[in-house]
ZALUMVEX-859498 format. One record per residue (C-alpha): residue in three letters; residue number from 1; x, y, z. Coordinates in nm, 3 decimals. Layout:
REM ZALUMVEX-859498
<"Ala"; NUM; <X; Y; Z>>
...
END
This chain:
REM ZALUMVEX-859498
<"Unk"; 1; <1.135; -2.696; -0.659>>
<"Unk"; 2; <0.856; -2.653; -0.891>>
<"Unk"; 3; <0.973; -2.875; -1.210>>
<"Unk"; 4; <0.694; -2.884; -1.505>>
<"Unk"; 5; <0.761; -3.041; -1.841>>
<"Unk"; 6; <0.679; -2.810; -2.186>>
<"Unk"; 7; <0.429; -2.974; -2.402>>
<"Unk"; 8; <0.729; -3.061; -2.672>>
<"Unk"; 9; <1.018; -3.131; -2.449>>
<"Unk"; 10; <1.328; -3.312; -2.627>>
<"Unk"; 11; <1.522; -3.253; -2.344>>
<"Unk"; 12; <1.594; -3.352; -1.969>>
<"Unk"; 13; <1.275; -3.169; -1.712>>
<"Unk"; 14; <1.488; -2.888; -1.607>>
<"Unk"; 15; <1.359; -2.679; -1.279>>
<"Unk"; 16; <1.194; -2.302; -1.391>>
<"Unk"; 17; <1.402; -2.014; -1.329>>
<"Unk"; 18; <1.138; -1.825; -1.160>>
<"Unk"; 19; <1.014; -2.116; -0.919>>
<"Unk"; 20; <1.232; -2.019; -0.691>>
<"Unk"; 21; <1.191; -1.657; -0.721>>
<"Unk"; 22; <1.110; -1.414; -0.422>>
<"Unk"; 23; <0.681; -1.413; -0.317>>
<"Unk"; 24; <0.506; -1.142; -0.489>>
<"Unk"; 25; <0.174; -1.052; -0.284>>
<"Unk"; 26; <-0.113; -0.901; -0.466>>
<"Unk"; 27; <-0.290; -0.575; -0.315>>
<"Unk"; 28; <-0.555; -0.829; -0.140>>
<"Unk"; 29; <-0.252; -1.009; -0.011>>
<"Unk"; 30; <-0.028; -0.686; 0.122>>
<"Unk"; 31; <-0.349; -0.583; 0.311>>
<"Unk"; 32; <-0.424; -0.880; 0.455>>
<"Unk"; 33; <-0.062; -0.899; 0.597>>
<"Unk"; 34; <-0.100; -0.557; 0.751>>
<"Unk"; 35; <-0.442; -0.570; 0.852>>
<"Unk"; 36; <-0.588; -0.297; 0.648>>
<"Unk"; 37; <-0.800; -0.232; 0.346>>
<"Unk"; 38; <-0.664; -0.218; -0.008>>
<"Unk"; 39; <-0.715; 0.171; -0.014>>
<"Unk"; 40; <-0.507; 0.210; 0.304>>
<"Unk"; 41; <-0.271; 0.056; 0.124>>
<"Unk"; 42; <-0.283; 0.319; -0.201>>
<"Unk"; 43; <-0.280; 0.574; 0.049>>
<"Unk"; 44; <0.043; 0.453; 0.235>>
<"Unk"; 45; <0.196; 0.401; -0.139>>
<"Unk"; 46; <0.127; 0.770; -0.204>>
<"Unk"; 47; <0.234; 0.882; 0.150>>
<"Unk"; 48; <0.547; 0.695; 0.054>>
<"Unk"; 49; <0.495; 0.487; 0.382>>
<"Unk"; 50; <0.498; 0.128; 0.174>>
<"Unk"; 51; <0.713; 0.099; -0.204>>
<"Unk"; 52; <0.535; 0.165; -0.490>>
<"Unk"; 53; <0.411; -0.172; -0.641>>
<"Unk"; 54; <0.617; -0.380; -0.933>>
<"Unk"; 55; <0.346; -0.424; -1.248>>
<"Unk"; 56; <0.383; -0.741; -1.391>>
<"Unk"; 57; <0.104; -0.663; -1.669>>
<"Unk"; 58; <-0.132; -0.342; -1.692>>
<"Unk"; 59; <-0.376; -0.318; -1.369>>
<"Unk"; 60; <-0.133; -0.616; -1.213>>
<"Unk"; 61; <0.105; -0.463; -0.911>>
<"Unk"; 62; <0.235; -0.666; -0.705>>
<"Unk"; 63; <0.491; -0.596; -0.420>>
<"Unk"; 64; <0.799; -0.805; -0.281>>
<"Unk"; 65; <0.779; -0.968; 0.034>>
<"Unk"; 66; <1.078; -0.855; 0.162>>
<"Unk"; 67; <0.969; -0.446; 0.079>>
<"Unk"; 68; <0.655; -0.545; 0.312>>
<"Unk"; 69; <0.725; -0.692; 0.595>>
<"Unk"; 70; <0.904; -0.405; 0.788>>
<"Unk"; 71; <0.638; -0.184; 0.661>>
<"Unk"; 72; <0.403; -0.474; 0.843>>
<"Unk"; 73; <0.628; -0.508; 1.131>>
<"Unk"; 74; <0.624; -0.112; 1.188>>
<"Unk"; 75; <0.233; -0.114; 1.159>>
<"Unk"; 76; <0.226; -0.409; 1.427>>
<"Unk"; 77; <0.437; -0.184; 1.668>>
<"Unk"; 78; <0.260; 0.167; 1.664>>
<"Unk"; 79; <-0.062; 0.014; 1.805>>
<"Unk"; 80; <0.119; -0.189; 2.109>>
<"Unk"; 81; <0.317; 0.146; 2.172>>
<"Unk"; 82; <-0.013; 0.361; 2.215>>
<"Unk"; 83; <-0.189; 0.099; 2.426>>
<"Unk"; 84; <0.144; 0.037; 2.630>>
<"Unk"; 85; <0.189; 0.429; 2.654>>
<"Unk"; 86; <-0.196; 0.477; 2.754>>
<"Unk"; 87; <-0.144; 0.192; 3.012>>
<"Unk"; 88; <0.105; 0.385; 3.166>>
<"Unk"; 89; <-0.105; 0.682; 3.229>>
END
């Protein structure tokens, strides 16, 4: 647990609220995990294939962890399937 202390503390170090809070991946980040580019990643937000992203400031989306990895999982599959299914021919 991430504990930092505030340049006036009076008080006890007490832990930060969002230390513990659920990985946000940048765009660089979500394609990385999916093994594409950034603008196949716009293009699955828009063909509602992956969430849209969560802005944390103007020109800052981020997405959860948790809303990409099936969407990463599912990506990882179609590609086995077609060489398993052109195998099999």
């Amino acid at each position: 647990m991430l504990i930092l202390d505030p340049p006036h503390a009076t008080s006890p170090r007490e832990p930060l609220a969002w230390a513990d809070a659920e990985p946000l991946l940048t765009a660089r980040e979500t394609a990385a995990l999916r093994r594409c580019s950034i603008a196949t990643i716009w293009r699955d937000v828009a063909a509602g294939r992956l969430p849209k992203p969560t802005y944390l400031a103007p020109k800052r989306p981020r997405w959860r962890l948790r809303d990409v990895l099936p969407a990463a999982l599912e990506a990882e599959r179609i590609p086995a399937a077609r060489a398993a299914a052109t195998a099999a021919e």
